[in-house]
N, C-alpha and C positions, 0 to 999 in steps of 0.2 A: 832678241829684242822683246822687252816687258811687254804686254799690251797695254795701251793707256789708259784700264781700269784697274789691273795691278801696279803700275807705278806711282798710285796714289798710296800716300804713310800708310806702314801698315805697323799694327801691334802684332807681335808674337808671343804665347804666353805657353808656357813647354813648363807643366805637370809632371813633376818630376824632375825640377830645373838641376839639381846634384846629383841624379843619378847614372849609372852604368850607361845608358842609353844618352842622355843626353851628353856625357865627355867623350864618349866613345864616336859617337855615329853624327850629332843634331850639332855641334860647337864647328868640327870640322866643314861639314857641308854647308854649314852658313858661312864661314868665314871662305869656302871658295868662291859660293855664290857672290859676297861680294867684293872681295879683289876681282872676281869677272864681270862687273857690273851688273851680275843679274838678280840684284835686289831693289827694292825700293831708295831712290837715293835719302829717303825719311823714313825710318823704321826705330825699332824700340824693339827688343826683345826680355821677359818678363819670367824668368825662373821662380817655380813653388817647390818649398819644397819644408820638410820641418826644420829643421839649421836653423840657427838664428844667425843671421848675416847680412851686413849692409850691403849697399849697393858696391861701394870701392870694394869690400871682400871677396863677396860674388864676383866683380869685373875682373881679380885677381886669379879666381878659383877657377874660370872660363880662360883664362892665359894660361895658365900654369896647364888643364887639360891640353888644352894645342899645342903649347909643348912639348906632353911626353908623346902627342901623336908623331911628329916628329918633322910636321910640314914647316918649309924652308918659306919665310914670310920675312919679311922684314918688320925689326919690332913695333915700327911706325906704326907702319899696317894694322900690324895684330893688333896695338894698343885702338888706335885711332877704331875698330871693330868692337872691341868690348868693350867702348867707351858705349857703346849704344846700347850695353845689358843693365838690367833691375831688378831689383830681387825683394820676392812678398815671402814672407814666414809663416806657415801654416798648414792644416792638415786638409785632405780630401773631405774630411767629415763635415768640419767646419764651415758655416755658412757664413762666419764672417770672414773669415780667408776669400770669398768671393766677392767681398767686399772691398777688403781691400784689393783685391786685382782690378775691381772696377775703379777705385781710385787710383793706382799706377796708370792705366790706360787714360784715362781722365784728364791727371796731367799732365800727361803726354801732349793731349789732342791740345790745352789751355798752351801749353810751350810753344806746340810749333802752329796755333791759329786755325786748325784744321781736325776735321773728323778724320779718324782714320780707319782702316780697314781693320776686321780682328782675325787673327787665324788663333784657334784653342787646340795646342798637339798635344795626346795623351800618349806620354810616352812612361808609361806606369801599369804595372801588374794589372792582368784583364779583371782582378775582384773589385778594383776601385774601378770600374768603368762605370757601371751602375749611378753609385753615389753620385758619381763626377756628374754624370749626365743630369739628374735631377739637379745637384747644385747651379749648374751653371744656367736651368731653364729657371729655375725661380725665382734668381737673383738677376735673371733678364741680362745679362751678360753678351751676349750675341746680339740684344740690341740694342748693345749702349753708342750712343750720340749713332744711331741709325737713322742714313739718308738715303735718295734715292740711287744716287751711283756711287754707293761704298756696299758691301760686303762682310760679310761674318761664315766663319769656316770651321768646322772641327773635323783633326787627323784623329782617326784609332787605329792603334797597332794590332798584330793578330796576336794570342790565338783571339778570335770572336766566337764567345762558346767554348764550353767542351765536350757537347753534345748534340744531337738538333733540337731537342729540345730547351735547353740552356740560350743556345743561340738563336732560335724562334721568340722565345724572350727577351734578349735582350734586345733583338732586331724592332720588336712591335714597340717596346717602351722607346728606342732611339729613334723609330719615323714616328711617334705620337708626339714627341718635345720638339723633332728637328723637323725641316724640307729634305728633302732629298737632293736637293742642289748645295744644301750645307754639309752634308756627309762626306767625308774622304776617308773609306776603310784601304787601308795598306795593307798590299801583299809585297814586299820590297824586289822579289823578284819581277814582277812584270817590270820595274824601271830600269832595268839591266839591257843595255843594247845587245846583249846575247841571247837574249831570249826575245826581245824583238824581233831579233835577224830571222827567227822564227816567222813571223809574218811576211816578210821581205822575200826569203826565198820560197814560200808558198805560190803568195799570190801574182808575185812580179815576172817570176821565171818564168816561161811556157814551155820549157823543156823537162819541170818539171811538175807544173800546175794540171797536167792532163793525166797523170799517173800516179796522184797523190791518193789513193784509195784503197782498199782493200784488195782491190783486185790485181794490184802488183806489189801490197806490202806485204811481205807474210808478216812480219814482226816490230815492237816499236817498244823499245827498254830505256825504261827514265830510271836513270841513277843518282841517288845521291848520298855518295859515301864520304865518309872523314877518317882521318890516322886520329883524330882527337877522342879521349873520352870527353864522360861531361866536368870532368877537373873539380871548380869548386858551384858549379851549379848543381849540386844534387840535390838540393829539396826542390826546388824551379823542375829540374828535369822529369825528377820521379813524381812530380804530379801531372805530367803531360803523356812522356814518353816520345818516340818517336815518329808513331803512324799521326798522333797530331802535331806535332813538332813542326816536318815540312812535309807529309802526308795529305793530308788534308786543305792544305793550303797551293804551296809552291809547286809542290807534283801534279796537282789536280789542274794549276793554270797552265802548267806546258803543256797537259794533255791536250785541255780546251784547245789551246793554240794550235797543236799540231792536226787537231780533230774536227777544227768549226769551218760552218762551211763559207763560203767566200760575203766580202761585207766591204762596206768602204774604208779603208784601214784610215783617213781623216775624220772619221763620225766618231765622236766617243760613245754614243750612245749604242752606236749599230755596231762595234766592237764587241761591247758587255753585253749584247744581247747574244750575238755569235754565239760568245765564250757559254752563256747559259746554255744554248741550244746544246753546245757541244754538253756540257756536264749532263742535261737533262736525258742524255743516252744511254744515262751509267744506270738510272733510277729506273724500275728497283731489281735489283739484280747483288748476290753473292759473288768474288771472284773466285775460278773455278779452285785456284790454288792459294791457300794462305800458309805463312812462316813466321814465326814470331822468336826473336831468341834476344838473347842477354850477355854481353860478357864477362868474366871471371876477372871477380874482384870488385865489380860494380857495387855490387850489397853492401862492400866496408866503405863506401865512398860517403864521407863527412855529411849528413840531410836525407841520405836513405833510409828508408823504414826499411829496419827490420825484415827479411823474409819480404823483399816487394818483391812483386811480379811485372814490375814495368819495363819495357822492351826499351833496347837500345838497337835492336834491329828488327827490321821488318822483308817481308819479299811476297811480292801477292800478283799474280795474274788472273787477266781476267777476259774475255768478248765482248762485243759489243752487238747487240743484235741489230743491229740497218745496215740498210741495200749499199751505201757508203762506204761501210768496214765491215762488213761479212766478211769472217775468216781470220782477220787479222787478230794476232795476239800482243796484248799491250801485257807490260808486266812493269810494276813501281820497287824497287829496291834500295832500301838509305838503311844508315846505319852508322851507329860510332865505333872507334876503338879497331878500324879493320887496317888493310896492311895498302893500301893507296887511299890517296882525295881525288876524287873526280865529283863534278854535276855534272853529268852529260844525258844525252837523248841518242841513242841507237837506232837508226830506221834499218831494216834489213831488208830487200823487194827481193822477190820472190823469183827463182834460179831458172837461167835459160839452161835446157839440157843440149847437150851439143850430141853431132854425129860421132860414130870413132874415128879415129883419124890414125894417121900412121905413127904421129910422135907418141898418140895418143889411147893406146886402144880399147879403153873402157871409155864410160862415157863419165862425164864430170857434171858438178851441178856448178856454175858459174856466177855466184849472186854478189851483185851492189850495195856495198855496205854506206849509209851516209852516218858520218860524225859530226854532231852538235853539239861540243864542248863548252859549257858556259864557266865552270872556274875548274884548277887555280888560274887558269888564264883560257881567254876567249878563241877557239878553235872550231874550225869546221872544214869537215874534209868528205870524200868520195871515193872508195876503192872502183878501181876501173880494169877493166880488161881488155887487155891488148898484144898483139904476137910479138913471143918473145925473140929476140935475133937469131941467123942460122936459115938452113935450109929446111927445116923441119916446119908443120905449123903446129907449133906448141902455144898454147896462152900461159902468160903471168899478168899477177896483179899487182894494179902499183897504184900507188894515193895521188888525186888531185885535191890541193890544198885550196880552198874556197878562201878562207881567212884564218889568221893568224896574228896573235898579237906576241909572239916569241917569247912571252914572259914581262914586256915592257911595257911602262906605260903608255894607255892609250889617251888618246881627245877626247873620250868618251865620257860625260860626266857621272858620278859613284851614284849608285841607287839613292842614297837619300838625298844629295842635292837633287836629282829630279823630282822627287817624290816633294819637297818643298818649293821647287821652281814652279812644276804642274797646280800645284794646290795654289799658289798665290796666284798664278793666268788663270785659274777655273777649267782644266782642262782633266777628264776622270775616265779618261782614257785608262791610264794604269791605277787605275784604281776598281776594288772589286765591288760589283753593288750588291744588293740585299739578297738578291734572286740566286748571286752565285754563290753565296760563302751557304745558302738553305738548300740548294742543290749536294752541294761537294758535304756537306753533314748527312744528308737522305742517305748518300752511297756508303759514309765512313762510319757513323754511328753502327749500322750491322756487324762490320767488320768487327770494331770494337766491342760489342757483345756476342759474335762469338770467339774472340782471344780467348775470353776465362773457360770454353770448354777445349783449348788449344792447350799441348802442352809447350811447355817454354824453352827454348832449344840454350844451351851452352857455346860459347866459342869462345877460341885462345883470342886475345888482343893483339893487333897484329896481323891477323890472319885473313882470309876470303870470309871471314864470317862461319855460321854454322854447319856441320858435317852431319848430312841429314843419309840413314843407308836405310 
C-alpha cells in the first residue's frame, strides 16, 4: 500500500528515456508496478533523450521494448501503461532541454488540476552526472509548482566516481545543489530480497545471532562470477573494469551487511549508518592478498584499447582489525568469462575437532558451511553434521536447505521495481548515502593504485579463472 504522500501524481522523467537501461530494466518494472497497483493512480512518465520522437512514437518505442522483454500482459494493459509516456528531445548539455521537461511536467500538473510530485532517474553514463545535476539546479526543476506536501527526488545509478577523489567531488557538488532527503544513490543489489535475507538471518535468528563473529567464523567468501564476457560492452567495460564494476559497490554492501553491528532493520537511517560503521573497518588498511587477471581474447574485443590492462577478474583478501572479526578472513572474488555463474556469500565457522573414535580413528575437523546464494536463483543452505546409520559412530555431512526458489519465479519484486516503489514512499533504506559510497572508495582506490605495480594474470575462458604457481 502507497503511503498517502506517494499516491499523489507524480511526474517521472528518466534521462536517458531510449536507452539500454531504460528498455531493459526502468519500462519493465514500471509497467509491473502498475498492473500491481503500486504506482500512483495519476502519473506521467517523461523520456529524454536525443531522437527526435513524438509522444505516439515514443509510446510505441516503450511497447515494442516490453515486448521483446517478453512479459505476458494483456495488450489493453500495456497500451492503456504507455499511454501515460512523453517524450522531450534533447541533450544533457542543453539548458533548454530543461526547459522543455519543465514544460511537459507543466502540463501535466494544468491536465490533471494538480501539482505533482517529481522523481528526476539518471539512468545515463556517470560523465553526464555532473552536467545533469547543475542543469536541473538552475533551471529549478525540483522545484517546479513546489508545495508543502509534494516532493522532488533524484535516482543516480552507480559507478559514483571512479576514484575517491572523483567521487568526493561529485558527492560535495550533489549535496551543495541537492538536500539529502532528495538523494537516492542506487546500488541495485541491496533491493534484492536475497541479500536482504541477509539482515533477516543475522538479526532475527538467536541460534545464529550469538555466534556471528570472528570468534566462530573462520572465513566469509563473496563471489561473484559470470560464464559471460563483456560481449559488446567493451569500451563501457574497459574504462571500469571489474574491481569497480561490482567491487566497490555490491561486494562492499554484502560485506557491510554481513559485518554491521546490530541496528533497527525499520530505521532507514540506522541501517546506512550500520552499513558505514561496518565499511569504516576496512579504512585504511591494504588486503593482505591481491590478484588481478584478464582473459584471452579480451584485447580483440570490438572498444578495447589496444594493449589495456583492464581486469576482467579480481580475487583479494583481506582482516579486519576489531575485537568483532579478529581472525576472520574475508576474501571478494568476481570475474567474467569463467566456467560457472554464481553471486553467492560463503560463511565457513570454525571446525569442532572431535575425539578418535572407533569408525574413526584419526581426528577430523568438522566445519558448518553456510550458503547464501543470491543468483542465478535465490538459495540458502547449512551443511550439518550428524551420525551416519549403522552401528559405528561415524559422522556425515548433509545440507539443511533454509530457502530455495528451484529456479522459479518468485513473489519477490525485481530490484528496480523496488528501487522505484522505495524512491516514490521516500523510504532510503536500499539506498546508499554519501558516507558509504566515500568510505567503500577510501578502501578501493589503494587497491586500484597498487594494480599497476601488479602483474596481470592470463586465464582460458571457461575456466576457474587464473593459474597462479
Amino acid at each position: 500500500m502507497l503511503h498517502e504522500l506517494a499516491m499523489r501524481p507524480t511526474g517521472i522523467v528518466i534521462f536517458g528515456g531510449t536507452g539500454d537501461l531504460a528498455k531493459t530494466k526502468l519500462f519493465p518494472a514500471l509497467l509491473n508496478l502498475f498492473v500491481a497497483g503500486q504506482l500512483p493512480s495519476r502519473f506521467v512518465v517523461i523520456g529524454l533523450s536525443r531522437k527526435e520522437l513524438t509522444n505516439s512514437e515514443y509510446q510505441t518505442f516503450v511497447e515494442e521494448s516490453i515486448a521483446q522483454k517478453g512479459q505476458q500482459y494483456e495488450k489493453s494493459m500495456v497500451r492503456e501503461f504507455c499511454s501515460h509516456f512523453r517524450y522531450v528531445a534533447g541533450s544533457f548539455g542543453d539548458e533548454t532541454s530543461y526547459e522543455r521537461i519543465k514544460e511537459a511536467l507543466h502540463q501535466y500538473d494544468e491536465t490533471i488540476g494538480q501539482c505533482t510530485n517529481k522523481l528526476f532517474y539518471l539512468a545515463v553514463p556517470p560523465e553526464y552526472y555532473e552536467v545533469i545535476f547543475e542543469h536541473l539546479h538552475t533551471s529549478n526543476a525540483l522545484a517546479l509548482c513546489d508545495e508543502a506536501d509534494s516532493w522532488a527526488r533524484l535516482l543516480v545509478e552507480k559507478p559514483f566516481g571512479r576514484d575517491l577523489t572523483t567521487a568526493q567531488a561529485l558527492e560535495e557538488k550533489l549535496c551543495a545543489l541537492f538536500a539529502d532527503n532528495q538523494i537516492y544513490r542506487i546500488d541495485h543489489y541491496l533491493a534484492k530480497d536475497a541479500i536482504e535475507n541477509i539482515i533477516a538471518l543475522r538479526f532475527v535468528n538467536t541460534i545464529l545471532a550469538d555466534s556471528w563473529n570472528g570468534q566462530t567464523i573462520e572465513s566469509v567468501h563473496i563471489k561473484l562470477l559470470e560464464t559471460k564476457d563483456v560481449s559488446n560492452r567493451g569500451s563501457f567495460y574497459d574504462a571500469i573494469g571489474t574491481l569497480r564494476d561490482v567491487g566497490q559497490n555490491h561486494m562492499l554492501q554484502i560485506f557491510a551487511l554481513l559485518t554491521m553491528p546490530p541496528a533497527d532493520i525499520h530505521d532507514p537511517q540506522a541501517i546506512r549508518i550500520a552499513r558505514a560503521a561496518a565499511l569504516r573497518t576496512l579504512v585504511p588498511r591494504l588486503p593482505e592478498q591481491i590478484t588481478r587477471a584478464q582473459y584471452q581474447g579480451y584485447g580483440t574485443t570490438t572498444g578495447v584499447t589496444e594493449g589495456s590492462d583492464t581486469e576482467t577478474y579480481f580475487k583479494i583478501s583481506f582482516t579486519v582489525d576489531t575485537a568483532m572479526w579478529k581472525g576472520t578472513t574475508f576474501t571478494f572474488e568476481a570475474g567474467k568469462a569463467l566456467d560457472h555463474h554464481t553471486n553467492e556469500a560463503v560463511i565457513t565457522f570454525l571446525p569442532r575437532n572431535l575425539c578418535n573414535c572407533a569408525a574413526e580413528p584419526t581426528p577430523h575437523e568438522h566445519r558448518n558451511v553456510l550458503r547464501m546464494q543470491f543468483a542465478p536463483e535465490q538459495r540458502m543452505s547449512v551443511s550439518m553434521w550428524t551420525k551416519a546409520p549403522g552401528f559405528a559412530f561415524s559422522l556425515r555431512e548433509q545440507e539443511l536447505v533454509l530457502v530455495a526458489s528451484d529456479g522459479e519465479e518468485t513473489a519477490s519484486p525485481e530490484a528496480y521495481e523496488r528501487v522505484l516503489f522505495d524512491c516514490i514512499t521516500g523510504d532510503q533504506t536500499r539506498f546508499v548515502s554519501g558516507e558509504e559510497v566515500e568510505l567503500a572508495w577510501q578502501f578501493i582506490t589503494p587497491i586500484l593504485e597498487q594494480f599497476k605495480e601488479l602483474p596481470l594474470y592470463e586465464y582460458v575462458p571457461g575456466s576457474t579463472g587464473p593459474v597462479i604457481e
